[in-house]
C-alpha positions in Angstrom: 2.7 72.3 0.4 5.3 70.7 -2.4 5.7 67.4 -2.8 8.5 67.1 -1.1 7.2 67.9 2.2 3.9 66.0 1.4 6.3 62.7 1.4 8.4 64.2 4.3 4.9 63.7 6.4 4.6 59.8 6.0 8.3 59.4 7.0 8.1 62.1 10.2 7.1 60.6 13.4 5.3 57.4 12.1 8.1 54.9 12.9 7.8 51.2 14.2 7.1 50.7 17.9 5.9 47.9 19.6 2.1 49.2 19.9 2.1 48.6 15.5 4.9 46.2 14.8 5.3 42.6 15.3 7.5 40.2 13.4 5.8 37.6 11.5 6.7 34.2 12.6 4.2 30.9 12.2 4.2 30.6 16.1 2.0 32.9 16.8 -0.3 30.6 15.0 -0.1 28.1 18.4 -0.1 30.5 20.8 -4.0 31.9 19.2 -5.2 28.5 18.7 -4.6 27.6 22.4 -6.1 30.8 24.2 -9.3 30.8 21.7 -9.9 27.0 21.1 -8.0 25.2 24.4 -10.2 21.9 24.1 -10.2 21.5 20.6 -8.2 18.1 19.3 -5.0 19.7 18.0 -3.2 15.8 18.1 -4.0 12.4 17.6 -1.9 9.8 17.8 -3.0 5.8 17.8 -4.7 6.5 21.1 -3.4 9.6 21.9 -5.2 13.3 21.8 -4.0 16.3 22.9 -5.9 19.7 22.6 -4.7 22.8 21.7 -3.8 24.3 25.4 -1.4 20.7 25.1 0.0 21.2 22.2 0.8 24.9 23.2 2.3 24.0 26.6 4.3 20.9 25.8 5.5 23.0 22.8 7.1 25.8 25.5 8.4 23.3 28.2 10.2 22.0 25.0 11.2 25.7 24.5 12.3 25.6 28.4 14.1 22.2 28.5 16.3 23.7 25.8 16.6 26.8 26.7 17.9 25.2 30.3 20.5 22.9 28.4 22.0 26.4 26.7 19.9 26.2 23.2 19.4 29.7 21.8 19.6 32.0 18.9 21.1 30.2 16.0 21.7 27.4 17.4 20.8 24.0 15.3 18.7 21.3 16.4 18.1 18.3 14.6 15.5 15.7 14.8 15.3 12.4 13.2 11.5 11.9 13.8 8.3 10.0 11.9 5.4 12.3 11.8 4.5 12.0 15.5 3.8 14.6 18.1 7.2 15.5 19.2 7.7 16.5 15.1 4.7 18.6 15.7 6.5 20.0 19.4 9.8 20.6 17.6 8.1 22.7 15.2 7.1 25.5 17.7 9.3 24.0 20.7 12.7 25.0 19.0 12.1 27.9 17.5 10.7 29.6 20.5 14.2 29.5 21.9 15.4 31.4 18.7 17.2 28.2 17.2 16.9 26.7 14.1 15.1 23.5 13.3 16.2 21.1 10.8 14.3 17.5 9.9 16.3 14.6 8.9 15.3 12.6 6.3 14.6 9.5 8.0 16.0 7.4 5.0 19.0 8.7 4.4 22.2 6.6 4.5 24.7 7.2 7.4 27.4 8.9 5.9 25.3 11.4 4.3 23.2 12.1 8.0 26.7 13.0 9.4 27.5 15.3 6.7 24.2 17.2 7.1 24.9 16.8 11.0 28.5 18.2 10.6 27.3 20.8 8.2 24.8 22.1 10.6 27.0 22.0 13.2 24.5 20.3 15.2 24.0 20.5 19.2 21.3 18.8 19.9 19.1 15.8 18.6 16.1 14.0 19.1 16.2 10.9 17.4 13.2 7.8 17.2 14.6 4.5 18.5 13.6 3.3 15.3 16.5 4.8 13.4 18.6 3.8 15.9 20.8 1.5 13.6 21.9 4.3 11.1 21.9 7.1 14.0 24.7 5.6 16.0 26.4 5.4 12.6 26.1 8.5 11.5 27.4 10.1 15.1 30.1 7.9 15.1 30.8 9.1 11.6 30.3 13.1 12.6 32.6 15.5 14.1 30.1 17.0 16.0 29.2 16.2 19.5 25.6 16.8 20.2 23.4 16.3 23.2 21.0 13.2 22.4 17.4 12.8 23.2 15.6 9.0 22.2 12.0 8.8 21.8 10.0 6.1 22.2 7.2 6.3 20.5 4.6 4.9 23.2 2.0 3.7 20.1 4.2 2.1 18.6 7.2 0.6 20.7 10.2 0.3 19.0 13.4 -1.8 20.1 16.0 0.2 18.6 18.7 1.1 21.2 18.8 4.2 23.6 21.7 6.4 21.9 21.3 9.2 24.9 20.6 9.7 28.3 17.2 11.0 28.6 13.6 9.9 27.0 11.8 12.5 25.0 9.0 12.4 27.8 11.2 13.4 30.7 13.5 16.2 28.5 9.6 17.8 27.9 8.3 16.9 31.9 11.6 19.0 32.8 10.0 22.5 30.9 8.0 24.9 32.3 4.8 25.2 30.7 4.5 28.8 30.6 8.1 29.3 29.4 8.2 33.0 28.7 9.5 32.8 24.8 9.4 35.8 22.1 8.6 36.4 18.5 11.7 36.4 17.1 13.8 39.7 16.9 13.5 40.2 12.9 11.2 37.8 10.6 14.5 37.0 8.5 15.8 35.2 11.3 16.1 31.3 10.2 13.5 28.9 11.6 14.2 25.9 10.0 17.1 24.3 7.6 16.4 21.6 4.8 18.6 20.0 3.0 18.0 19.3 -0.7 17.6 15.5 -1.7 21.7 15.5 -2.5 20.9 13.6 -6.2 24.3 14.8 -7.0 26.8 15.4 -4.5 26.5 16.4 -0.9 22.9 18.1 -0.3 22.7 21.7 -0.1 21.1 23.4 3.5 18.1 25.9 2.4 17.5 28.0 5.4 14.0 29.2 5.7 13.0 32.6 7.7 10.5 32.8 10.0 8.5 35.3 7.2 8.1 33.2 4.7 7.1 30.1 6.8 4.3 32.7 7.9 3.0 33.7 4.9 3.3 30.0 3.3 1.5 28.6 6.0 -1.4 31.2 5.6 -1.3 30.5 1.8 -1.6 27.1 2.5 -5.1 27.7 4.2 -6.4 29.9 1.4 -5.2 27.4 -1.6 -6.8 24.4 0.2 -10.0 26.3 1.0 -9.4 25.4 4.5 -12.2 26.0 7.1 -12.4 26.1 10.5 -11.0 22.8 12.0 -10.2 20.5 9.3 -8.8 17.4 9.7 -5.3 16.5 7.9 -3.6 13.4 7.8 -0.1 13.2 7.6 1.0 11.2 5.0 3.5 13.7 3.7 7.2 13.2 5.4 7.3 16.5 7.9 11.2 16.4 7.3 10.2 17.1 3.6 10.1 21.1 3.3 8.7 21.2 6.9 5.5 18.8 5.7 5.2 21.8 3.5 5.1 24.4 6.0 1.5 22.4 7.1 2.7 22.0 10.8 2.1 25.4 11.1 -0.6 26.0 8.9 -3.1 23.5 10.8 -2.4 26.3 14.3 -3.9 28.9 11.7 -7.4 27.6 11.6 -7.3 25.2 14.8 -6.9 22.2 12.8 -6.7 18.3 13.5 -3.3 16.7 13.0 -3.4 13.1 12.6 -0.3 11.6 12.7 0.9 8.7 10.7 4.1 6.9 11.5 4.2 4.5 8.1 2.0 5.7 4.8 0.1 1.7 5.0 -2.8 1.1 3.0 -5.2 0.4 6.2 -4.3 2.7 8.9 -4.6 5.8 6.0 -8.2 4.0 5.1 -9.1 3.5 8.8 -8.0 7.5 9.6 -10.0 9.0 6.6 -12.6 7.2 7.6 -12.7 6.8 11.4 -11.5 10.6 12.3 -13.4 12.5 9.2 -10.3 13.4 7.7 -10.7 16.2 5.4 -7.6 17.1 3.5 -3.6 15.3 2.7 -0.8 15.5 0.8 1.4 13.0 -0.9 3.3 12.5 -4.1 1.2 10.3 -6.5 3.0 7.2 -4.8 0.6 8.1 -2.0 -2.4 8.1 -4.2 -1.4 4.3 -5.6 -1.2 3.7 -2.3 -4.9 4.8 -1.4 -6.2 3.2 -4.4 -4.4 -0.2 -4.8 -5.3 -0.9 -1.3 -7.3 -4.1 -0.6 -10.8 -4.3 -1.4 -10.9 -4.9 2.0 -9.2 -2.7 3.7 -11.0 0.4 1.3 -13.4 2.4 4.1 -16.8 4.4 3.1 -16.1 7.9 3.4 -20.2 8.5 3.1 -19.9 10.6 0.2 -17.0 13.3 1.9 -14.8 14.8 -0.6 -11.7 14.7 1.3 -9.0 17.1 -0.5 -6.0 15.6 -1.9 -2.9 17.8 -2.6 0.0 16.0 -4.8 3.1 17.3 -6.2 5.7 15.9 -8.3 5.1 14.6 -11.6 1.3 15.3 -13.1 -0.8 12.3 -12.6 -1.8 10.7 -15.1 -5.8 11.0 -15.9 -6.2 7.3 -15.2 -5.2 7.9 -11.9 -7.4 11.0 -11.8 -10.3 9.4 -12.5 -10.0 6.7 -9.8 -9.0 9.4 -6.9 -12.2 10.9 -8.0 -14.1 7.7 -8.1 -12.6 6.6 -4.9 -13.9 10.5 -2.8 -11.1 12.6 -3.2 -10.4 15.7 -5.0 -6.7 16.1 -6.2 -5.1 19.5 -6.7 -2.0 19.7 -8.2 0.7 21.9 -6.8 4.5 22.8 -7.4 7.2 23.8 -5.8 10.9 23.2 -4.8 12.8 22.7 -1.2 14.0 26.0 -2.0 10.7 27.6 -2.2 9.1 26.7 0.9 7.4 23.7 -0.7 4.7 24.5 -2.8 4.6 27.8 -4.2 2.6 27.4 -7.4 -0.9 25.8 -7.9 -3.2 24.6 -10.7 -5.7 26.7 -9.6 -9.2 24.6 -11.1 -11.4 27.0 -13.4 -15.1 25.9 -13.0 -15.2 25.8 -16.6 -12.5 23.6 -17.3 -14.7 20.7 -15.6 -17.1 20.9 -18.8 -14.3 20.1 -21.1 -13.8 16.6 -22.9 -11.6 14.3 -20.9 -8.7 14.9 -22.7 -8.7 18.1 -22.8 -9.6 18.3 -19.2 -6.4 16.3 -18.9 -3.9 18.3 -20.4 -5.4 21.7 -18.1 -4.8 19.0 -15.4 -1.0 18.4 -16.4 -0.2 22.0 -16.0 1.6 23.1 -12.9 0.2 26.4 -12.5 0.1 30.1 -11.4 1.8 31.3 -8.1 0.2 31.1 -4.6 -1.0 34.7 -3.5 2.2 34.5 -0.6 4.5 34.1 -4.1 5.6 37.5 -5.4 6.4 36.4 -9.4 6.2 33.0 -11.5 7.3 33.2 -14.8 9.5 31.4 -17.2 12.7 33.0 -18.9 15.4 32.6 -21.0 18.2 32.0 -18.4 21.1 33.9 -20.4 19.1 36.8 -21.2 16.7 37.1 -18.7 14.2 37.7 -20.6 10.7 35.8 -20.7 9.8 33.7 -23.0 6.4 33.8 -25.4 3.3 32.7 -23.7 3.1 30.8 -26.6 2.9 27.3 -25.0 5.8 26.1 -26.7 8.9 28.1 -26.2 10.7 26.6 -23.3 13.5 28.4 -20.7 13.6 28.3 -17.0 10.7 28.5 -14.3 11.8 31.1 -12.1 10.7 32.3 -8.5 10.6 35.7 -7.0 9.1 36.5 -3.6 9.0 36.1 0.3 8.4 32.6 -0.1 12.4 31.9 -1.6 14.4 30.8 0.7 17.1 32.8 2.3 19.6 30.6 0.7 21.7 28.2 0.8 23.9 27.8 4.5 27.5 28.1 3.9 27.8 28.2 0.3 27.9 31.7 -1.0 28.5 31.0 -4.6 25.7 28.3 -4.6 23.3 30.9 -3.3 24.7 33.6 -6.2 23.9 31.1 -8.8 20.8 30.4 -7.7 19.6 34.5 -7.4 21.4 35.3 -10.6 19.2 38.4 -11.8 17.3 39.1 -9.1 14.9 35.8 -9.7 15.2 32.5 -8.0 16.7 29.9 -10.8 14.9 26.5 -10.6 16.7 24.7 -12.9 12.7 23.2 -14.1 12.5 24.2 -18.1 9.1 24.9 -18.3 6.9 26.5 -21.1 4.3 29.3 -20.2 0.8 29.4 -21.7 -1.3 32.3 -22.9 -3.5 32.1 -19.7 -0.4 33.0 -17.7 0.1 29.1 -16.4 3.0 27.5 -16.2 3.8 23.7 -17.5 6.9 21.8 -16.7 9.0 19.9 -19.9 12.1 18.3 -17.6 14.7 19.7 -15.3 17.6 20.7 -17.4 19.6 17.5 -16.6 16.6 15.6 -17.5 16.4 16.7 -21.2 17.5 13.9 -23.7 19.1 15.4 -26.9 19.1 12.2 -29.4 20.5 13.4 -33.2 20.8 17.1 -31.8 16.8 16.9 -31.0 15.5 17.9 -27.6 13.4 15.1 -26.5 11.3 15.7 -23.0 11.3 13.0 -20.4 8.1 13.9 -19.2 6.7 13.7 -22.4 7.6 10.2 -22.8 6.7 8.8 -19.0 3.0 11.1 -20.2 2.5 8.4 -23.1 4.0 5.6 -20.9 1.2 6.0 -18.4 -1.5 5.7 -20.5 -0.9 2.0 -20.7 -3.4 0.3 -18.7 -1.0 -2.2 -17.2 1.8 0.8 -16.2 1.8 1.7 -12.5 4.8 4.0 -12.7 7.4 5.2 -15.3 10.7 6.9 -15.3 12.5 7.8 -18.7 16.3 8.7 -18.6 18.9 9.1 -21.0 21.2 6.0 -22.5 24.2 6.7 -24.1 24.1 5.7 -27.8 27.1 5.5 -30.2 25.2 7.2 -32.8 22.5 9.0 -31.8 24.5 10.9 -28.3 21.6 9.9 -26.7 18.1 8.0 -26.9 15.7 7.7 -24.5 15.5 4.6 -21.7 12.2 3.7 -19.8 11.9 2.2 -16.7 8.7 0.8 -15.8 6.7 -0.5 -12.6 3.8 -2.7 -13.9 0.4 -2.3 -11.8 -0.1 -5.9 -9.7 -1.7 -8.5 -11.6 -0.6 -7.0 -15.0 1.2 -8.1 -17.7 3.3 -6.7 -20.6 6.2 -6.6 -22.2 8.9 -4.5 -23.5 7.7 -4.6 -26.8 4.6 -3.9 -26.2 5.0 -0.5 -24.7 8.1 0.8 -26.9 5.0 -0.4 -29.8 2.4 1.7 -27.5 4.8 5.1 -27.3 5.9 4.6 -31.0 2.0 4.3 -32.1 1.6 7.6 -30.0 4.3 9.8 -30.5 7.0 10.6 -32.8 9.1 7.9 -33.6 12.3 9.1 -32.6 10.8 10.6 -28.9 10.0 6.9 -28.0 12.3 4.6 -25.9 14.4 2.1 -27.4 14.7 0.0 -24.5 12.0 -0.5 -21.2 13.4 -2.4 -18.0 10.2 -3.5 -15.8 11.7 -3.3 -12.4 10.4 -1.0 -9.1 11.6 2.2 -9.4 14.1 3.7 -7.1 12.5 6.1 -5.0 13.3 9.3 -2.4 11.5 8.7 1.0 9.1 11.6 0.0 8.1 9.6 -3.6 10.5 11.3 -5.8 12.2 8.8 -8.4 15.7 8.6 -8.0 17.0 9.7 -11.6 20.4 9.9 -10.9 20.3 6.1 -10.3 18.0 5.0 -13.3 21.0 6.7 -15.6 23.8 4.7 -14.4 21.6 1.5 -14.6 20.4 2.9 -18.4 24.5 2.5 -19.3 24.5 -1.2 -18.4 21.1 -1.9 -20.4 
């Protein structure tokens, strides 16, 4: 037999049918969960628990109430929603009906929810009383016309006016339990929209499929070790990359979800400890959080090691140290809205823990290497495409390639051209890659600060900044400088009951690092922030021009 007809034989008569072919979607995670562990705690809430079979049937009569008021395929529905149950229910409830779900930052600014709203071209929302203010301002802002749903949050009763008709409670009482929904019909159908943070200009949507929120989910399991029935706290915003594609990776191994309505030092203290919580995430905001908390208000977690997952910048060893000190064991990952969340992990050789402190430190600082659901992680030259030494030193783009990209960007073509230039996803992170194949972030692009024709990295800077005892958290920008084009600008959060000065710490930098890298002027002030801990750059330079 040739070759020919050897191939011909794998191809003949071995097609898809329904007996071998399913498509991959994350809700097939629920649906296991509740026929193999029905009584296990999938929820809690304050004072509420709700076990799997629950979760599962509220989830479809969410599916039904929809699907009765016309919701289907394609159809967008948004939810302005703390990370309470109904954020849990929307994540299986809407995209059983085959529509799309997309999370709104709850701290956004009117104008810029009724762009997203507009944008989306909405048609139905579920909205928390407590954002009722800015809601009612945004819809009176939006051309759309959606239906509105209000919940009120039974733990915690909120005054804000009623902005629909109908409580969350009586839209899900009107469902049918066992609402007949279906995988989708192809895994690239969108689940879930996500708009970028909108730094610059009005946010772009990143449309997630309902394969990649599958396979990130899984890889989320395998990258946090998860066992059966762990117990996660939500201290990560769920609007933020779909709480990192977590909602649905909890369902995978019949997990806990505690819910948290504000990230407070004492009710995060009082879940790890009270509920055996075994794993979050946060951005290192979070972790000050956990560890400036009141003495007492600080819980004994009886020697657990609960798992802490942080994004973002690195933390600084300081802070390393005290997580560990305080029971937790921090991970670093990396990623971007575009990729699912995190896509990339500093993936902890044993070894590594043997090292001096320093060094130990700068393994720590290094994003990583990709997650097994990422195809290729690299980081290139962006006008040639090529990559770049693994050298250490060499910087060009990080850049993506895999199931876990997004499928782009909604209604912007030429956005989502740029952004697949080559046939690789285009961060816009410059990055160096090291001879063990890990990757380390320098600055996004913007974030460079060329002073004298010199590149000078921001993250560099804000490294040495946080080595100051008395330095909670540090932003460097660029300042516009008659002679120099530009020279580096720090703005500094000092840790409660600390005290420095300016001086001091432009001394501390110039002491540690070349002269000409350190900042010529520090403001101490509280850094602007994004509601998922992200400092807000793009604000820091236009205050840096008035310095």
């Amino acid at each position: 037999m040739t070759g020919t007809e050897g191939a011909s034989a794998y191809t003949r008569d071995l097609d898809k049918n329904p007996a071998n072919y399913a498509p991959l979607s994350p809700l097939s995670f629920l649906a296991r969960s509740a026929a193999v562990f029905p009584d296990q705690t999938a929820i809690v809430h304050g004072n509420q628990r709700r076990s799997y079979g629950e979760f599962y049937a509220r989830s479809r009569q969410l599916a039904s109430a929809l699907s009765k008021r016309g919701i289907g395929k394609n159809d967008t529905v948004s939810v302005m929603l703390s990370n309470t149950p109904p954020m849990l229910e929307a994540h299986y409830g809407v995209p059983m009906t085959g529509a799309v779900l997309h999370s709104l930052n709850t701290r956004l600014d009117a104008a810029i929810i009724a762009f997203q709203l507009d944008h989306a071209e909405t048609k139905f929302i579920i909205t928390d009383r407590e954002f009722a203010p800015v809601m009612k301002e945004a819809l009176s802002l939006a051309k759309v016309k959606p239906a509105i749903v209000d919940y009120d949050d039974p733990e915690f009763r909120q005054d804000g006016e009623k902005l629909g008709s109908m409580e969350y409670e009586d839209l899900v009482a009107e469902g049918d339990p066992d609402f007949e929904w279906s995988l989708p019909g192809d895994e690239w159908d969108a689940i879930s929209l996500n708009y970028t943070s909108g730094t610059t200009g009005n946010p772009k949507g990143v449309v997630y499929h309902h394969r990649g929120a599958y396979l990130l989910a899984q890889a989320n399991v395998v990258t946090a070790s998860m066992g059966k029935h762990p117990v996660y706290l939500w201290t990560l915003p769920m609007f933020h990359c779909n709480g990192w594609c977590f909602p649905w990776s909890i369902s995978v191994v019949a997990g806990t979800h505690v819910c948290l309505r504000w990230v407070r030092q004492k009710p995060i203290w009082d879940a790890l400890a009270d509920e055996g919580v075994t794993h979050l995430c946060g951005a290192p905001i979070v972790m000050s959080t956990i560890l400036n908390a009141p003495e007492a208000d600080q819980r004994d977690l009886k020697g657990r090691i609960v798992e802490f997952f942080t994004a973002a910048a690195p933390p600084p060893e300081s802070v390393l140290a005290a997580m560990n000190d305080a029971g937790f064991n921090v991970t670093h990952l990396y990623g971007l809205t575009e990729t699912y969340g995190p896509a990339v992990v500093n993936d902890w050789k044993s070894e590594w823990s043997e090292l001096p402190s320093d060094q130990r430190a700068t393994k720590k600082a290094r994003q990583g290497v990709r997650y097994i659901a990422l195809e290729d992680l690299t980081v290139m030259d962006p006008q040639t495409m090529t990559r770049v030494p693994a050298d250490g030193a060499t910087m060009g783009e990080v850049m993506f390639k895999g199931n876990v990209v997004m499928k782009g960007y909604l209604k912007n073509r030429e956005a989502s051209e740029e952004a697949f230039a080559g046939g690789w996803f285009h961060s816009g992170d410059l990055g160096v890659l090291h001879p063990d194949g890990y990757i380390q972030l320098k600055d996004r692009s913007k974030d460079v600060i060329i002073s004298g024709g010199e590149n000078i990295s921001s993250i560099e800077v804000e490294d040495v900044l946080f080595k100051h005892p008395a330095v909670q958290a540090a932003a460097v920008v660029a300042k516009p400088d008659e002679k120099w084009g530009e020279t580096p600008c720090a703005f500094v959060e000092v840790k409660p009951g600390s005290n420095v000065t300016p001086e001091e710490l432009i001394d501390f930098c110039r002491e540690r690092m070349a002269r000409f890298k350190a900042p010529r002027h520090v403001v101490l002030t509280e850094l602007p922030k994004t509601s998922t801990g992200k400092v807000q750059k793009f604000q820091l330079r236009e205050m840096a021009k008035e310095v």
